[in-house]
C-alpha positions in Angstrom: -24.7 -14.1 -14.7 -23.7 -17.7 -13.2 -25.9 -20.5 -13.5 -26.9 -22.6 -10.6 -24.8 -25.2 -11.4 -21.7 -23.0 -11.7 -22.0 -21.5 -8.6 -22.3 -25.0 -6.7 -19.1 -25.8 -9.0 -17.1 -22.3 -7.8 -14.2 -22.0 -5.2 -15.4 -20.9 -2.0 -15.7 -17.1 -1.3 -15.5 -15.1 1.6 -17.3 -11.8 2.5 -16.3 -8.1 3.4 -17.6 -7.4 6.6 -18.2 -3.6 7.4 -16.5 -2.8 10.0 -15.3 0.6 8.8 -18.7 2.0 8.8 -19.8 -0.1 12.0 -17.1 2.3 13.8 -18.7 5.5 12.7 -21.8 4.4 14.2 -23.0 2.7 17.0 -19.7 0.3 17.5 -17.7 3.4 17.4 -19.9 5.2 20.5 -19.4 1.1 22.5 -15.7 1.6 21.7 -15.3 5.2 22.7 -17.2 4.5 25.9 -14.6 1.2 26.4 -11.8 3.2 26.3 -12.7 5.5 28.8 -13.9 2.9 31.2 -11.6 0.0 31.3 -8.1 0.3 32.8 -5.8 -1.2 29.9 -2.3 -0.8 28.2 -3.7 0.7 25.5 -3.0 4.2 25.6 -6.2 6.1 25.9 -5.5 9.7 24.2 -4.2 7.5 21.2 -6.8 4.9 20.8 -9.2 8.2 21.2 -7.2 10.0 18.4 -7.8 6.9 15.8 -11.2 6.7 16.1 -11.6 10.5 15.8 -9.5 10.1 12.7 -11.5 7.2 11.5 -15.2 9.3 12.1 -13.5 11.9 10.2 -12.9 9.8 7.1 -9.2 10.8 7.3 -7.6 7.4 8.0 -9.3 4.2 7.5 -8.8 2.7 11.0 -11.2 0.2 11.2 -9.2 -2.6 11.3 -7.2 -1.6 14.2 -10.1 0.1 15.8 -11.6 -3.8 15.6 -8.7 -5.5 17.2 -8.9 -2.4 20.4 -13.2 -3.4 20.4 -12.5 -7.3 20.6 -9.3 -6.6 23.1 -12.1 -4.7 25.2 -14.2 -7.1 25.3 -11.9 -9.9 26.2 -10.7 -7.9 29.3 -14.3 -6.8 30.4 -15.3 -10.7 30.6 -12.0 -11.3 32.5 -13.2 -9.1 35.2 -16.5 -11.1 35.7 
């Protein structure tokens, strides 16, 4: 275990965020529900297809799944 003296004295450290898991809940149901609302590019059926993969715990698509929830939200506030 560090002391407090060597943890003021360490590099900087950053933080997993859980996104992965945040998709299989309620950020997942926002998404889904984004997706089938909001006129994009993004092919629906696809984007659809990676969550459902993601839920499933067959693929680990949270990533991408984050970049399609913040793209969402960008266009939403574009049409306000």
């Amino acid at each position: 275990s560090e002391t407090p003296a060597e943890i003021w004295r360490r590099q900087k450290q950053g933080f997993g965020v859980p996104i992965g898991e945040w998709m299989k809940a309620e950020l997942g149901e926002r998404l889904e529900a984004y997706i089938n609302e909001i006129n994009s590019p993004i092919d629906n059926s696809h984007a659809l297809e990676l969550l459902k993969q993601h839920r499933a715990n067959r693929v680990d698509n949270g990533f991408k799944l984050w970049q399609m929830y913040t793209y969402f939200i960008w266009l939403s506030n574009l049409k306000k």
